[in-house]
C-alpha positions as protocol buffer text, in pm:
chain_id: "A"
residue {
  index: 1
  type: UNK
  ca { x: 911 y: -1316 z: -857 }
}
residue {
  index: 2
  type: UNK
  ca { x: 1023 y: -1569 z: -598 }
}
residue {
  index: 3
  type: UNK
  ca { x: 764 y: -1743 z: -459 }
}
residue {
  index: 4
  type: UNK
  ca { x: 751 y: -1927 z: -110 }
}
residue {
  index: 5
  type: UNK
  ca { x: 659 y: -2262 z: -147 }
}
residue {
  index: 6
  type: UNK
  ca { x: 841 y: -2530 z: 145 }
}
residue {
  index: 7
  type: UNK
  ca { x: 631 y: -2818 z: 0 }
}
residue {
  index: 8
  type: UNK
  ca { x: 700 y: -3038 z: -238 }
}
residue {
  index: 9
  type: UNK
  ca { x: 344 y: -3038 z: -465 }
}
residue {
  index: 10
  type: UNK
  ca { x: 457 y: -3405 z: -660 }
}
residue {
  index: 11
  type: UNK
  ca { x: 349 y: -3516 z: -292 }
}
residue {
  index: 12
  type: UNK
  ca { x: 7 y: -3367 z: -245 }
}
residue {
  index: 13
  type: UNK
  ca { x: -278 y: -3653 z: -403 }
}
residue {
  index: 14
  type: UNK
  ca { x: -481 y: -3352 z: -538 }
}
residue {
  index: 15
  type: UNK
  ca { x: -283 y: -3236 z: -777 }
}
residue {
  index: 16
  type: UNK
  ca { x: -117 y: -3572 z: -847 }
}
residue {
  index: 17
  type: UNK
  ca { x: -475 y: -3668 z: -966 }
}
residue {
  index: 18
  type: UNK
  ca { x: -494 y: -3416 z: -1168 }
}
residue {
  index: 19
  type: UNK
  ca { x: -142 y: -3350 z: -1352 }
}
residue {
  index: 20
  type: UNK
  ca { x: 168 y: -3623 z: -1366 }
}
residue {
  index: 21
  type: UNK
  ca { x: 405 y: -3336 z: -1279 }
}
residue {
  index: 22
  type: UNK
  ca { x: 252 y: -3078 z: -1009 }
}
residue {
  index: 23
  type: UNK
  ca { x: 578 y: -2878 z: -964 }
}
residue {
  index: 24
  type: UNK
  ca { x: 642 y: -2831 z: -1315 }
}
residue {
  index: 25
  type: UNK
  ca { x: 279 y: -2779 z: -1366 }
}
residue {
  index: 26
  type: UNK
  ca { x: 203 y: -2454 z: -1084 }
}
residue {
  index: 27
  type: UNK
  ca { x: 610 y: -2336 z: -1250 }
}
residue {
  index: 28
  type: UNK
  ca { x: 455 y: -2279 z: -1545 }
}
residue {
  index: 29
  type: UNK
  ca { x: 123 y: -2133 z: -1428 }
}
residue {
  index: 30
  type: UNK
  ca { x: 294 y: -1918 z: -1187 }
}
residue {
  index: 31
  type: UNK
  ca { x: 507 y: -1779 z: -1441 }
}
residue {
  index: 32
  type: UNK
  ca { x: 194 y: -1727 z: -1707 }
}
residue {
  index: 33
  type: UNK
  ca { x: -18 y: -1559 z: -1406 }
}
residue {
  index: 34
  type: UNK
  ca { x: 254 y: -1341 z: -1250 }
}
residue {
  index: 35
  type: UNK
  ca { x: 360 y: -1184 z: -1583 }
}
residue {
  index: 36
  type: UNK
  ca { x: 41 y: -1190 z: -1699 }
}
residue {
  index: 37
  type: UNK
  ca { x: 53 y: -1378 z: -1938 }
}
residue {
  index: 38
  type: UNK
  ca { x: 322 y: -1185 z: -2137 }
}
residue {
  index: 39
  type: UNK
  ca { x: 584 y: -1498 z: -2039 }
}
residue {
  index: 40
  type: UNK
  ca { x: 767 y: -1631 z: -2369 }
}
residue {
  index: 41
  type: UNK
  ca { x: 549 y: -1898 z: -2520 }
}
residue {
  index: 42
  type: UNK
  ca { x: 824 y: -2116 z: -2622 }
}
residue {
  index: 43
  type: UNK
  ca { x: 947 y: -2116 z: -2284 }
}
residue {
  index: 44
  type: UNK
  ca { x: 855 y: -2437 z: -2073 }
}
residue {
  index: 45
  type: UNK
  ca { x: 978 y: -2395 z: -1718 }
}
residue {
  index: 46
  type: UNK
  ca { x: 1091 y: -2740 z: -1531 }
}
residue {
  index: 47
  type: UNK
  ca { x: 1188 y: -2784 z: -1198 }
}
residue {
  index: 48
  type: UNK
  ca { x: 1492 y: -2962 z: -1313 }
}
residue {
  index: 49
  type: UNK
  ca { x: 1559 y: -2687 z: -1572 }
}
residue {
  index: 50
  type: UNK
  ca { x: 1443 y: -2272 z: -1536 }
}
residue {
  index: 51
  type: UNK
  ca { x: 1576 y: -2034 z: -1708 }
}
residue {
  index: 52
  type: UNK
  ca { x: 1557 y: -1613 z: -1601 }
}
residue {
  index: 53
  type: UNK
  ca { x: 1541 y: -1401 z: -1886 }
}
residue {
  index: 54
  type: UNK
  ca { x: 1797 y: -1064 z: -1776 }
}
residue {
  index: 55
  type: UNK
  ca { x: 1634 y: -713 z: -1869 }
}
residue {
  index: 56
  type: UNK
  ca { x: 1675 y: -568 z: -2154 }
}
residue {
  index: 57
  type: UNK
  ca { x: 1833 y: -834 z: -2308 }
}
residue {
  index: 58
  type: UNK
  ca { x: 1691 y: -910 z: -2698 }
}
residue {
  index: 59
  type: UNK
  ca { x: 1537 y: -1258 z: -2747 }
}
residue {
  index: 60
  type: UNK
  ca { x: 1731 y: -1401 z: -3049 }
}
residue {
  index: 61
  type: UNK
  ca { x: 1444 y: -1608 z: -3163 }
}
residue {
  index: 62
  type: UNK
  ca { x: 1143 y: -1330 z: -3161 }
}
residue {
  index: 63
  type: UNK
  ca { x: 1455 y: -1103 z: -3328 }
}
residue {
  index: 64
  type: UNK
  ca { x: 1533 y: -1300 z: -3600 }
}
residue {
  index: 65
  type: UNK
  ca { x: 1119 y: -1348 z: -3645 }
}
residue {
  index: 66
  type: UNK
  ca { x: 1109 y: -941 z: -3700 }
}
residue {
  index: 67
  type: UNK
  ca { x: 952 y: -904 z: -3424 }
}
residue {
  index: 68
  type: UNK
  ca { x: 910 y: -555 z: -3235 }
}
residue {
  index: 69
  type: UNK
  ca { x: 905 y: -658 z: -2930 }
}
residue {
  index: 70
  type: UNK
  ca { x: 1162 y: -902 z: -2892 }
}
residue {
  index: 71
  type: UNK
  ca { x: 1345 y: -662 z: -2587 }
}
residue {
  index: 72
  type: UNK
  ca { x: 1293 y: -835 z: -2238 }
}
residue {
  index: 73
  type: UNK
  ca { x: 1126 y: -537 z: -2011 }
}
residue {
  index: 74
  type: UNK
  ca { x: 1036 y: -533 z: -1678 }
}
residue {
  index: 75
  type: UNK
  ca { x: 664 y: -466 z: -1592 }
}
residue {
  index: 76
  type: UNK
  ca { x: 679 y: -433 z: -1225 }
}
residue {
  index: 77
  type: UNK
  ca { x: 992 y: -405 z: -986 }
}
residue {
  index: 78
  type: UNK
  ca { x: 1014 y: -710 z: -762 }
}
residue {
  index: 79
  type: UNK
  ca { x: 939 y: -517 z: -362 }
}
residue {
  index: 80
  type: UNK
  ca { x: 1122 y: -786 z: -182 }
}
residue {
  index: 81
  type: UNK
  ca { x: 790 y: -994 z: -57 }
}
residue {
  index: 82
  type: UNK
  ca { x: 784 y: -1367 z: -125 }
}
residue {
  index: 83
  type: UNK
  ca { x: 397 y: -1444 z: -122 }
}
residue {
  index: 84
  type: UNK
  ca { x: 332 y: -1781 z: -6 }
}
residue {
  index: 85
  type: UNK
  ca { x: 243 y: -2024 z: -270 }
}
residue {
  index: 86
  type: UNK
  ca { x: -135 y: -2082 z: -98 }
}
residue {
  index: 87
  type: UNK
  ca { x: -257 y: -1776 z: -206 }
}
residue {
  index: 88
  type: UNK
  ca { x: -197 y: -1894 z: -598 }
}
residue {
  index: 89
  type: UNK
  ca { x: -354 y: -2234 z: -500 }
}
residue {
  index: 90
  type: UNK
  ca { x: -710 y: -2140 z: -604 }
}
residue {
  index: 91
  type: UNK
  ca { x: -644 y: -2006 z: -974 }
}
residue {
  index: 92
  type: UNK
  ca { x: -379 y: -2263 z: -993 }
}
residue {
  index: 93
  type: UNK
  ca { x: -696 y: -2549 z: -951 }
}
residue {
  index: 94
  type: UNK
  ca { x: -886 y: -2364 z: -1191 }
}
residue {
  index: 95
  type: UNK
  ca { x: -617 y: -2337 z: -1447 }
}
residue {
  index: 96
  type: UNK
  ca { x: -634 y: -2711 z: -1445 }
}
């Protein structure tokens, strides 16, 4: 789910003080809280480096681990809304 987010959150002294890498960090809480935490473990999103899983494409690592549910799915169709970043601000704090 795109998110909109104009600032750049390596510049806000808050966060800085409490993570080295504040983009990277709300990434990969915004990933774990918008899927729900059902976001591929082994997956570390970067700023520098994200990857998008397609749908319905297998995972080749939980595969080859047998397991069942190693099929990408979608959980809710994207409606076209970007939320604003400010409204994950709050658990984002709290996750840190």
């Amino acid at each position: 789910m795109p998110i909109d987010c104009t600032v750049n959150l390596d510049n806000v002294e808050e966060l800085v003080a409490l993570t080295d890498s504040p983009n990277n960090a709300f990434l990969q809480f915004a990933e774990r809280y918008l899927s729900r935490n059902k976001n591929d473990n082994g997956h570390h999103s970067a700023i520098k480096s994200c990857m998008l899983r397609v749908s319905h494409s297998l995972n080749s690592k939980c595969r080859e681990a047998g397991m069942n549910d190693a099929e990408d799915t979608i959980i809710e169709r994207w409606e076209v809304y970007r939320p604003d970043y400010r409204l994950l601000l709050g658990h984002f704090y709290a996750d840190l």
